[in-house]
N, C-alpha and C positions, 0 to 999 in steps of 0.2 A: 766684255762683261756688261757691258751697258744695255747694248744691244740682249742680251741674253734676261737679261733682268726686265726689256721691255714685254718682251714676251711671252714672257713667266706670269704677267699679269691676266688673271683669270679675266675672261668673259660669262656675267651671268645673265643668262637666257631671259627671265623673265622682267627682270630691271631692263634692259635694252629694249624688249620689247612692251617693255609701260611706258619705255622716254622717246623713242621715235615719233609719235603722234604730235610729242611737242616741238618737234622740228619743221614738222608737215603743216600745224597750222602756222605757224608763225614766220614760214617762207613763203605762205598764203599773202604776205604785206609786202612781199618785194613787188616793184612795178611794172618790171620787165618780162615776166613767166614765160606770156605769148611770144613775145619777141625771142629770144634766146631758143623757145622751141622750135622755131621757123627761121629766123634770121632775115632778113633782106640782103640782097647779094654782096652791096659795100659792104658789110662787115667781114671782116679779116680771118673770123674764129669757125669753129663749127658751132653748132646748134646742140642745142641739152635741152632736155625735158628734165626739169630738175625734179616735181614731183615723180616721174614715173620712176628717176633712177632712185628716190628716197624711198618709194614702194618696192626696189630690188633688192636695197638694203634690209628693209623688214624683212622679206620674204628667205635672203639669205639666215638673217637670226635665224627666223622659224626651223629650217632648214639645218642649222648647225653647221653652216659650212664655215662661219672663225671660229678657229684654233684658240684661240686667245681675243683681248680688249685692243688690242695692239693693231690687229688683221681691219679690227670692224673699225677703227678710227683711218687706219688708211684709205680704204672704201671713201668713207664718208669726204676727205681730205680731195680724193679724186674727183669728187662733185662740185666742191667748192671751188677747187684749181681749171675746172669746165667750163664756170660761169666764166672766167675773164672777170669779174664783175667787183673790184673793191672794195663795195661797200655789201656783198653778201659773203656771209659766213655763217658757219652752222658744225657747231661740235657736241658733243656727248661724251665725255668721261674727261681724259684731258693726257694720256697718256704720251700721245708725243710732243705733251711741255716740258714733259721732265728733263728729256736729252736732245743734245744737240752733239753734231760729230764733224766736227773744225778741221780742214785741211791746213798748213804750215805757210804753204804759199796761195796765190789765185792767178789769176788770167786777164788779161787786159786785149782790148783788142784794138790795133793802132796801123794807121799808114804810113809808112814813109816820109810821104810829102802832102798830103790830103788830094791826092790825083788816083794814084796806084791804091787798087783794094786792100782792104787792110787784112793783117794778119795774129795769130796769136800768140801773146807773148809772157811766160811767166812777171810777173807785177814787180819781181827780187830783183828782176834782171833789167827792169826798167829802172828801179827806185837805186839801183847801185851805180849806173847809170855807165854800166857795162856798153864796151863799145861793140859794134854789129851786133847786138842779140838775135840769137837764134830762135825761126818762130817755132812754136809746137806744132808737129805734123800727126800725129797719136795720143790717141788716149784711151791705154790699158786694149792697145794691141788695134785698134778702129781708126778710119781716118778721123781727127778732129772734130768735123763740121757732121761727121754722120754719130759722133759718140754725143758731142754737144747738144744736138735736137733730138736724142731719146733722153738726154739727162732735162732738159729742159719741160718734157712734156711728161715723165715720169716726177720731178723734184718740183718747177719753180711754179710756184702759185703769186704768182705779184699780182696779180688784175687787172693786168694790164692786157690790153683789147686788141693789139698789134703784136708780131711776133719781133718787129726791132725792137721794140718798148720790152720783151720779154726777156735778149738780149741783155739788153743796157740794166736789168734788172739783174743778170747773173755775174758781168763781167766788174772787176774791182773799181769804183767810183767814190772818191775821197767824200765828195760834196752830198752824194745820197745818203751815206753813212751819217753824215753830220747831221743832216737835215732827219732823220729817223734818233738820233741821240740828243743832239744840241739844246732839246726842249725841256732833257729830264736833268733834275738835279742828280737822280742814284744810278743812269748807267753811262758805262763806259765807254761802248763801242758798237757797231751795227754791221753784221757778217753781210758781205753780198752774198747772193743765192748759190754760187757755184762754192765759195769757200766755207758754206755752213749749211747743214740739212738737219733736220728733225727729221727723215727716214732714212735708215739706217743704207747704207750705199757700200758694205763691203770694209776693209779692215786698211783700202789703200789704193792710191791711183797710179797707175804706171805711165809715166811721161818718156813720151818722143821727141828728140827737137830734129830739126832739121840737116843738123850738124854729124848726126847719129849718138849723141849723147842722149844718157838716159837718166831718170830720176823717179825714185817715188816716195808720191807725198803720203804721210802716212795720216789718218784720222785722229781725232783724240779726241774721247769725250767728253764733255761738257755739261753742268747742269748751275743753273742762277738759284738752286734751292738748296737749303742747308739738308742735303738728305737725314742725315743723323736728327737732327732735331728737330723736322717734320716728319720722322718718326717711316721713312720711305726705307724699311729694314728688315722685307717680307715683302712676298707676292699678297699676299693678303691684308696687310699695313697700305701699302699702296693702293689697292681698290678701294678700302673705306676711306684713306683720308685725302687719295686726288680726282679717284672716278665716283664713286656711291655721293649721292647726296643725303645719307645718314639720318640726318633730321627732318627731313622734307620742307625745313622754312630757311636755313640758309646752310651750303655743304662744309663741311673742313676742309678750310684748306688754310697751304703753306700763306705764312706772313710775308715770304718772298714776293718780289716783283716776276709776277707773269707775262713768259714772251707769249706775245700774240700781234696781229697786226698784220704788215706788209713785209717786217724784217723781223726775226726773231733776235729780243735784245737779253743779249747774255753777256756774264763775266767773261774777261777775255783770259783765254790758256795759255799755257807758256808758249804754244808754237805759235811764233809770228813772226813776220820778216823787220828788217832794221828799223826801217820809215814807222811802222805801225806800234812797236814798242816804245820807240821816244815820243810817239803820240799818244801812247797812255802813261808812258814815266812823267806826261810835263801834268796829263789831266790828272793822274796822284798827286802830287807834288800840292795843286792845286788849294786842297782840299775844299771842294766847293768853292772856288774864290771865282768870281768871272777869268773870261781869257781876256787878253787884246789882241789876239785874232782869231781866225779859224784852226783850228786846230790841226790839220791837214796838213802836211809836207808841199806840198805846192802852191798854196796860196799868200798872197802878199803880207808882211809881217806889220804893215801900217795900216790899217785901213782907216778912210777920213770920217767912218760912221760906223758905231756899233751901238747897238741896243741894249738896255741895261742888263744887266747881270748875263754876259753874254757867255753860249757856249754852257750852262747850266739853266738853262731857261729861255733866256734870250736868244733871239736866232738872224737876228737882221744885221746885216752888214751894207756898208758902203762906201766908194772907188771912184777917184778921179786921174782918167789916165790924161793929163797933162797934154802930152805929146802928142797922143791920138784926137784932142779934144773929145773924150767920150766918159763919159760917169756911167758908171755899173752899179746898178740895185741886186743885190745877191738875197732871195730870199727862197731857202729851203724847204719851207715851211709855212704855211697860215695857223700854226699851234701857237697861241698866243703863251704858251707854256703853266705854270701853275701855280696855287697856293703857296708852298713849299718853298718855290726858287723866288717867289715876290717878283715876277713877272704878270705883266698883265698886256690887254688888248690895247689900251692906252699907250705902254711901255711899246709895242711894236710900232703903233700909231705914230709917235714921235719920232721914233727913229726914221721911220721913211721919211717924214717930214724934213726932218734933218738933213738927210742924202738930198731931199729936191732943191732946200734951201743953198747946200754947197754947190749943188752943182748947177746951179742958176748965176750965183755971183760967182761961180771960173768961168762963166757963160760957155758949157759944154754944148758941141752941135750935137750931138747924137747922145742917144741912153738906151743903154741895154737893161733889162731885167731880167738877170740870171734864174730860172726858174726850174734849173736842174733839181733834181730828188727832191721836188714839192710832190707830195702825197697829199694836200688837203689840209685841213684843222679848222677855225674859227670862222665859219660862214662870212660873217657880215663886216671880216676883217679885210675881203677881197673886196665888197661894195666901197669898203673905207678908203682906201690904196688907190681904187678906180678912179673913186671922186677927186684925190689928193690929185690926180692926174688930167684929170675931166672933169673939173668942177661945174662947167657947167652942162655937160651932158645928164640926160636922167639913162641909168641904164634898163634896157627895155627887154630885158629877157623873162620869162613865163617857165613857170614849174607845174607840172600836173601828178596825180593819184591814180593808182588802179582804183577805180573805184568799186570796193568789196564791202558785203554784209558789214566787214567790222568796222571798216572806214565812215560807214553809216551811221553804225551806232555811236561810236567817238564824238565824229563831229554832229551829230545831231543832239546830243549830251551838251557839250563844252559851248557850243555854239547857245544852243538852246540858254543856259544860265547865263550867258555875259548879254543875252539881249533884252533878258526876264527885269524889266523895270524894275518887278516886285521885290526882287534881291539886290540889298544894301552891296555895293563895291566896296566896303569896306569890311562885307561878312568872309569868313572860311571860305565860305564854297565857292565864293564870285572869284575872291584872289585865289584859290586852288585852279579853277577853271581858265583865270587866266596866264596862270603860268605856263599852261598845254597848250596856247593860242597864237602863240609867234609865228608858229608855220603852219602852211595851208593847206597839209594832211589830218590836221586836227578839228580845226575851225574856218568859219570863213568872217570872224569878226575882225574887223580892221582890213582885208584882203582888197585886193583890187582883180577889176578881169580885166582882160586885154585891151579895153578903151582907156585904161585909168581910176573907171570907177569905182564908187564900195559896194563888193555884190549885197544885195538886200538881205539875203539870208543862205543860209546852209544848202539849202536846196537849188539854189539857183548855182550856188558852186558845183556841188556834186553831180549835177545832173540824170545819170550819165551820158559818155558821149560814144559810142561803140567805133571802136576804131581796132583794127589789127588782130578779128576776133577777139576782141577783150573789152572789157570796158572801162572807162574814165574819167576822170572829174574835168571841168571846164579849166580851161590855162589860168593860172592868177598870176598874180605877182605880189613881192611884199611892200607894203606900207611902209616906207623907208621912214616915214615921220610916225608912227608909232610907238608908243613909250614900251612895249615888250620889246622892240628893238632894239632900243635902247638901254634895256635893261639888262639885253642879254651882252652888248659890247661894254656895258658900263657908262658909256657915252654916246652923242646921236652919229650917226653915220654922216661925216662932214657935208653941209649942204643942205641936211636935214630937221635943226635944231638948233639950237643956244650950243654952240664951238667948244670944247677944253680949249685951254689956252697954249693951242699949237702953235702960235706966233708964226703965222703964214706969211712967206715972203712976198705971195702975191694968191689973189682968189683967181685969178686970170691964168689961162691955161700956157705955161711956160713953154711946153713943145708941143707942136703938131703931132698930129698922127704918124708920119713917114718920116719923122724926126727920131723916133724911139722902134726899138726891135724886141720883143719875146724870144729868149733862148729856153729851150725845152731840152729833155732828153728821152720824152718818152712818158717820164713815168707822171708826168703830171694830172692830179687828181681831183676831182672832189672839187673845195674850196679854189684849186689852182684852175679846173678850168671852168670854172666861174667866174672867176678875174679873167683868164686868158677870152670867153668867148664875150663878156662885156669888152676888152679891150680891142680883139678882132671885128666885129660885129658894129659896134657904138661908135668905138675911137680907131678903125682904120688902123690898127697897128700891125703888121707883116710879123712871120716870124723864122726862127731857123730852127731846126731840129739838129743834134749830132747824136754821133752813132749808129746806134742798129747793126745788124745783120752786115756779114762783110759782102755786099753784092751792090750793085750803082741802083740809084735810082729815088724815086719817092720814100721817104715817110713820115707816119704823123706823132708831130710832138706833144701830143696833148692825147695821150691813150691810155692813160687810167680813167678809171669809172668817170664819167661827163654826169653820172647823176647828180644831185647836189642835195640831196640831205641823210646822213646816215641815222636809220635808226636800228640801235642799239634792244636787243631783244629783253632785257635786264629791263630799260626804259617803257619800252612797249606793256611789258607785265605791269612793271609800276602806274603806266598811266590807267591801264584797266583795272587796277587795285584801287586808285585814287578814284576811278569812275563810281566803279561800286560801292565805295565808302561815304561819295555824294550822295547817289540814292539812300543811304540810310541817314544819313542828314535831312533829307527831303520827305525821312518815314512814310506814315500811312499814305500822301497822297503820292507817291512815288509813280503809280498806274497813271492817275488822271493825267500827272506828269511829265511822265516818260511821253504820253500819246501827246498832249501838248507839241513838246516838242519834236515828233515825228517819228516814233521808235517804241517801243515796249520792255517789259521785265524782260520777255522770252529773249529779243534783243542781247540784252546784259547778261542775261544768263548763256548764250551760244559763243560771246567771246573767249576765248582761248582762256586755258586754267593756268593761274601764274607758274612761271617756268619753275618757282622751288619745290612746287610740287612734284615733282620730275623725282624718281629714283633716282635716276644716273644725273649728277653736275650738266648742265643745260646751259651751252650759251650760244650766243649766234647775232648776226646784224644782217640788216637787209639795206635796198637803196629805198627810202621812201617818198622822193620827189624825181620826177623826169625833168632833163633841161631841154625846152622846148622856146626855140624862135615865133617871133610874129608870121614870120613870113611863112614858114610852116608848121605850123600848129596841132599838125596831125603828127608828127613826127619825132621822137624824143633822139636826141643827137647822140645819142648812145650807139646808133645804129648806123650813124653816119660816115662816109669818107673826108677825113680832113689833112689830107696834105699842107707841111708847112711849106713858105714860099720858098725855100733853099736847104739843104742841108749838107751837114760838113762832116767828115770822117776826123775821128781823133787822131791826133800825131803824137810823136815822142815829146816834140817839143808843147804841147797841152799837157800832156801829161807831168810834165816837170811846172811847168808853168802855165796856172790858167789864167794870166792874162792875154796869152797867145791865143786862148778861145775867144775873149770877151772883143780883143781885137777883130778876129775874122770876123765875129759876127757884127761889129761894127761896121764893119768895110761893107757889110749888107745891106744895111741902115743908109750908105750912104749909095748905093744903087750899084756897087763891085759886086757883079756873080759871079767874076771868074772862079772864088775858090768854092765853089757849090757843085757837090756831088754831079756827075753826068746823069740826065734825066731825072733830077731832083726839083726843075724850077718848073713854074707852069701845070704843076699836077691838077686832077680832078679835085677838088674840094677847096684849094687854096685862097680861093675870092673870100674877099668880104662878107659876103652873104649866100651863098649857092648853099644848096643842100643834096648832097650827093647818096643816093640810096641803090643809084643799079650799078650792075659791075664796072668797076673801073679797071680790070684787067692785072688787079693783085689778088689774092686770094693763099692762106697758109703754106698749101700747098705747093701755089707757082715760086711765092718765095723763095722757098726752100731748094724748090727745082732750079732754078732761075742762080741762087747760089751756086750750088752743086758745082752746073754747068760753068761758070765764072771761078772758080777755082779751079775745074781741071782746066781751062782753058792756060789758068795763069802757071798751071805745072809741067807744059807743052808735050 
């Protein structure tokens, strides 16, 4: 029914093709175009021409080749799931938020003993803690591993830039789950890829085990929206109030919470396995009350550090395993959380502070920071955590711009006003202009280049500097002592400013570098590896990866988008709205102006038309800053090979208990490789500093091959 009902939803020809253009320009601001079109070999992915495929999709409209709204949002779904890219996204109507179609059980993929390849195992048959569990050898009549990578390249859109990271993205993960919910006060739970789709997969899976027992999971759909009362009760009710944008200044839509994102966050259905029910009977119960712990079936029921209002907002936790002398930083997330749950950046600030402060006076030798299912959130919460760690290191990493017409006219604008003597900083338009000035796709006031300096003006930022057929603005960095920093944390970035009163045990750097290990699983992103490559890079920290792909060998933990600034296409209009609204603050002399500061009306007038002009509902993000090294500058690490220094296959016993992970990965910390993948140590990208761009001898494909062959070997 669900399924029938998505497809019922008309497609109108001429609205789709009024709102395409506003996809096209506004993917015009992602920084990667050239790259992604061509690749360099280290990258794991294939290559996309994103405008030319956004140009198939018009030409399909024209064409009438969707049936329906349903046909032309998948298309577009296919583009976005191409990039690998996290922080780009691009929709038009909104048709596959409505449903979602929940399988009963999920898949875990576990070894043995973390020696022997791992296998796959229903999650029911782990979490019952059923003795021998039989793996699944079938699915819906296919072997496993050859059903599982068409399910993956047809369903999972994580962003992730690695196909183990794609993987760890689909297979059941308590802690990714959290780390996607724990920040919001209204949901409840966070489907891994495999056990929840938004395109519709059939009415049911048919499961093999090994044993010759068989099972099928059936679908069931799901939707986070009061259909009834957003009025979703017609094919035609549905186009105007979740795809038309009706008014052209802002669309109807439902008051419901929209899944979108890296996980699509919906109410959870009846079918769920044992473990996952009494982890949402305990989060009802709750009612919004914090937890005292993670909420997860496997993790420790004490921990010596939680953050406030934790598990509805809050997300930091922290562990001292005693025995092992090793403290564990558990952070899911850099979403410093919201309004709403009374969580703030401060609130996660402390808590970490917390965890170094205990685990200094147990005097731990080692410290992990569990940084499984970190997806990204609050920038300058990762410089914060660095510093708490590296107080006295400055971290020396550089962000750059495609530098495009519009990036021009932005920062030639925004730049231009905050340098203008003649305007009071205490007028509208100084403080408008400097709210858009924290990052160094907008302006270059306050910015630094790669010596430390303040560049003199806008132009000496933008340049451009022609690299990779494209072109780009000169590497900056940000002015960690600038009060929009600090405006935007609330407080200075420690090291930077006059302190909150974090009551620091010591300003002196507690553990060395080879003291402390990074546990990833892949999916880390955005804000995460911004933390993760200041701490690789600056502070010497090694790291592990688990998981991935059941086959031996390298991979990288840190393969979600490596860009580091999303912006948000919603923002982008707004900031060009605010643009334009300055110019008519600046009226008549607006001309003289505009050339002043290095740009014209024509300029303002060629930016992009705000997205609510758009027929069809418009939304979309793009990555707006490259993370770029000193050492390579021409480079943005997005494209790079970054093998961790070890990695470890999940067991039954992690899976029951993750301090059995925080362990191993300790034992790495302290220089024990023996429990680390065969052909996992020593990879291309692993050093401290290398930047790895020609073939390293993986590639999607060999992967996949490379599996194949390591399963039928292990089937004799």
């Amino acid at each position: 029914m669900a399924y029938n009902c998505s497809i019922s939803i008309p497609i109108v020809q001429s609205d789709a093709l009024n709102s395409i253009g506003y996809l096209k320009n506004y993917t015009n601001f992602l920084t990667t175009l050239s790259y992604l079109k061509n690749p360099p070999k280290a990258y794991q992915k294939p290559g996309i021409d994103i405008l030319a495929r956004l140009d198939d999709v018009e030409q399909n409209i024209k064409n009438k080749k969707y049936n329906n709204q349903y046909e032309l949002e998948v298309d577009l779904q296919a583009i976005v799931q191409g990039t690998s890219e996290g922080h780009y996204n691009a929709n038009m109507g909104g048709v596959l938020g409505i449903f979602s179609w929940i399988l009963p059980d999920s898949i875990i993929s576990l070894s043995k003993d973390g020696k022997e390849l791992p296998q796959i195992y229903a999650v029911s048959d782990i979490i019952r803690n059923i003795s021998d569990p039989s793996p699944i050898t079938q699915i819906e009549g296919q072997p496993v591993y050859e059903y599982l990578r068409s399910y993956l390249e047809k369903f999972v859109s994580s962003g992730t830039m690695d196909v183990h990271a794609d993987w760890n993205a689909m297979v059941w993960s308590g802690v990714q789950s959290f780390g996607a919910f724990g920040t919001s006060i209204t949901s409840s739970w966070a489907y891994r890829l495999f056990q929840s789709t938004t395109i519709y997969n059939g009415k049911s899976l048919n499961i093999t085990f090994a044993n010759n027992s068989n099972a099928e999971w059936i679908y069931s759909a799901g939707s986070a929206r009061d259909l009834y009362g957003d009025k979703y009760t017609s094919p035609e009710n549905i186009y105007n109030t979740q795809v038309a944008n009706t008014s052209n200044t802002s669309p109807i839509r439902s008051t419901s919470k929209r899944a979108d994102g890296q996980y699509g966050v919906v109410e959870l259905g009846p079918t769920r396995d044992e473990a996952e029910k009494r982890d949402l009977e305990i989060r009802q119960n709750t009612q919004h009350k914090p937890y005292t712990s993670v909420p997860v079936f496997n993790y420790p029921k004490n921990p010596d550090t939680l953050e406030v209002n934790f598990g509805i907002g809050g997300i930091v936790s922290g562990y001292i395993l005693k025995d092992d002398s090793i403290g564990v930083l558990s952070l899911p997330s850099y979403d410093r959380g919201s309004a709403d749950s009374g969580t703030t950046a401060l609130n996660f600030t402390y808590a970490v502070n917390d965890f170094i402060t205990k685990a200094s006076k147990a005097k731990v030798k080692k410290i992990v920071i569990d940084l499984s299912g970190n997806g990204g959130g609050s920038t300058f919460l990762g410089y914060a955590v660095f510093k708490l760690f590296f107080p006295d290191i400055a971290p020396s990493q550089l962000g750059r711009v495609r530098a495009t017409s519009y990036i021009n006219t932005l920062g030639s604008v925004v730049t231009g006003i905050l340098e203008d003597t003649t305007i009071p900083q205490n007028s509208s338009i100084w403080q408008n202009a400097y709210s858009l000035s924290t990052t160094p796709d907008l302006s270059s006031y306050e910015k630094l280049d790669i010596n430390g300096k303040i560049f003199p003006g806008w132009k000496d930022l933008f340049g451009p500097v022609q690299s990779y057929g494209d072109n780009f603005t000169r590497p900056a960095k940000y002015n960690l002592s600038s009060q929009s920093i600090t405006n935007d944390l609330d407080f200075p970035v420690p090291g930077y400013g006059p302190e909150p009163s974090l009551n620091l045990l010591s300003k002196d750097q507690l553990w060395s570098g080879d003291d402390i290990i990074m546990l990833h699983d892949g999916f880390c992103a955005s804000t995460c590896a911004i933390f993760s490559e200041m701490m690789k890079t600056d502070g010497g920290v090694k790291s592990v990866a688990v998981g991935g792909l059941p086959e031996y060998g390298a991979m990288q933990g840190v393969a979600g988008t490596r860009g580091t600034l999303r912006r948000d296409w919603t923002d982008l209009s707004k900031y060009i709205e605010l643009l334009r609204s300055l110019m008519n603050e600046v009226g008549d002399q607006a001309v003289d102006q505009l050339k002043a500061w290095g740009t014209s009306v024509s300029d303002v007038d060629n930016l992009p038309a705000n997205i609510q002009t758009s027929p069809l509902y418009v939304s979309g993000a793009v990555n707006g800053l490259d993370m770029i090294r000193p050492s390579s500058p021409d480079t943005p690490q997005q494209f790079t090979y970054q093998a961790s220094d070890c990695r470890l296959f999940y067991t039954p016993e992690m899976a029951k208990d993750v301090t059995a992970l925080w362990r191993a990965a300790g034992k790495v910390a302290s220089g024990d490789l023996s429990g680390c993948v065969s052909g996992s140590t020593g990879a291309p990208g692993a050093g401290r500093n290398t930047t790895i761009t020609d073939d390293v001898g993986y590639s999607l494909n060999k992967t996949w091959s490379n599996q194949q062959q390591q399963w039928w070997q292990r089937q004799g």
